[in-house]
Structure formats: C-alpha cells, structure tokens
C-alpha positions as a printed Julia matrix, in Angstrom:
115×3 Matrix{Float64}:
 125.83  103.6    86.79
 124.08  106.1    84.21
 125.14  109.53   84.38
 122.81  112.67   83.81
 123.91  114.6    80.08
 122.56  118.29   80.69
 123.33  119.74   76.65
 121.89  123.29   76.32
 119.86  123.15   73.4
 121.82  124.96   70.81
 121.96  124.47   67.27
 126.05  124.0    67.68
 125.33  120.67   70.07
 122.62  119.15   68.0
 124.1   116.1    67.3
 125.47  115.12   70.79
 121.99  115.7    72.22
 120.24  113.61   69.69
 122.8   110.87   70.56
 122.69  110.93   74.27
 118.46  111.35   74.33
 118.15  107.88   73.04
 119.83  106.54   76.38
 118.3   109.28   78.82
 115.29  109.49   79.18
 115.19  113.44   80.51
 116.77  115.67   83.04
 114.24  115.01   85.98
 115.34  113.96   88.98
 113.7   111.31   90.35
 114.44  109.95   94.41
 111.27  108.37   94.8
 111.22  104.04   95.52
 107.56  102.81   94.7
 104.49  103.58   92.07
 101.38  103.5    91.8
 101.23   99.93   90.52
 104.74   98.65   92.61
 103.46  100.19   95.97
 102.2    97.18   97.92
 104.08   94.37   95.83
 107.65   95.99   96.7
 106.95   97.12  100.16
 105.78   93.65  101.46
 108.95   92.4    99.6
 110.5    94.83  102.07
 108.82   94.26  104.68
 109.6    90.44  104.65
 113.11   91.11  104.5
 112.94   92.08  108.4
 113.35   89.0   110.81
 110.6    90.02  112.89
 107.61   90.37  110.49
 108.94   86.75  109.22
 108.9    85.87  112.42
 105.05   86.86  113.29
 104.43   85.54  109.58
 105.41   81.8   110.68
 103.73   81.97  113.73
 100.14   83.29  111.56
 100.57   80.51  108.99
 101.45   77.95  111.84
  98.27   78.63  113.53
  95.98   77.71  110.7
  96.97   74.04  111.57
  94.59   72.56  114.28
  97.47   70.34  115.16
  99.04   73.33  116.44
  97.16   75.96  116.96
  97.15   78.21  120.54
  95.33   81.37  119.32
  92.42   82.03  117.38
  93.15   82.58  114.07
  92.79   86.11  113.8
  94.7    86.77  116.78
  98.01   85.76  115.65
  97.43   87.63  112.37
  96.62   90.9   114.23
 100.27   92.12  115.12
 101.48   91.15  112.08
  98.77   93.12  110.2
  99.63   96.19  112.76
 103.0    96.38  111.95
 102.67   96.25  108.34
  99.92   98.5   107.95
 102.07  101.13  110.01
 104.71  100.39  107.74
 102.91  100.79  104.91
 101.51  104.02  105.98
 104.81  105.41  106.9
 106.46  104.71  103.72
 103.99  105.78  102.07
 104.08  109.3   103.38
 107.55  109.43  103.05
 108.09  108.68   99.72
 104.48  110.95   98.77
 107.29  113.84  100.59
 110.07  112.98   98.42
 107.69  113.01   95.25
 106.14  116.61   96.42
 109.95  117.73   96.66
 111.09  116.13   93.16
 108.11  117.87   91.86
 109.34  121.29   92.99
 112.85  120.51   91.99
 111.8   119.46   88.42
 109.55  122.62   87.99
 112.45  125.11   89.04
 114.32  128.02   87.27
 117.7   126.99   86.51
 120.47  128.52   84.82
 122.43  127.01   82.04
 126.0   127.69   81.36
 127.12  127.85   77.59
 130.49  129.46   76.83
C-alpha cells in the first residue's frame, strides 16, 4: 500500500519533497476504476466473472453448433447482449459520477498546516 506525502512547499522541506515526488506521482485523488482505453476490456473481464452472464455465454457459443442448436442464433445472444449492455451503461455512469466528484475534489481550496 502507497501512502499520500502532502509536503507544503517550503524552502525548509525541499529535499524531502524532491525525494518523495519521484515515487508519487501528485496529490490528486483518484476513485475512479476504468479509462478511456480500459473501459470495455476490464468491464467484460467483470462482467464474466458473474455466473450468470457465463452462463448465457455457453449457451450463445453452444448454439452456433448445428448439432445442437434450439434457437436461432441471434436469439440466444440477445439476453446476453441485454444484460451487458445495461451493465455497461450503468457502470459507466457511475464511475463518469465518481470522476465529476474527483474533479471537484482535486480543484478545491484547501488549507495547509505548517508550524
């Protein structure tokens, strides 16, 4: 676990900033999970994790074998598309909330204490 080093910036502290800004990066908070690039990657990684979008999963890739198949194609993939895609959407929002409220942390007045 990293910790967060808040050093006023003094000239009598100089030295212990410069040494703990080469491990920390800055004093922003961040509580946001995905980016721009690890949106969809991650969240289907999380998404599979669940038994029941597995489940739907083998039953859409079982289907594509005539052997086997029941439904249409399509139709088994349908639910499974559903419930991602509301996934998706949700998580998305929520973590587009946490970014608007990191933002407005980050950009606040804050006061200092130096003895």
């Amino acid at each position: 676990n990293k910790w967060r080093i808040v050093f006023p910036h003094n000239g009598r502290q100089w030295q212990d900033w410069k040494q703990a800004s080469m491990f920390y990066s800055g004093n922003r908070i961040q509580t946001t999970k995905y980016t721009w690039f690890t949106f969809l990657p991650q969240n289907l990684f999380e998404q599979f994790h669940r038994l029941g979008n597995l489940y739907f999963f083998f039953l859409a890739v079982l289907n594509w074998f005539p052997q086997v198949e029941v439904f249409h194609r399509e139709i088994t993939m349908l639910p499974l598309i559903v419930v991602l895609l509301a996934s998706m959407i949700k998580d998305a929002m929520e973590d587009y909330r946490k970014y608007q409220f990191d933002k407005m942390i980050n950009f606040s007045k804050t006061r200092v204490y130096d003895k």
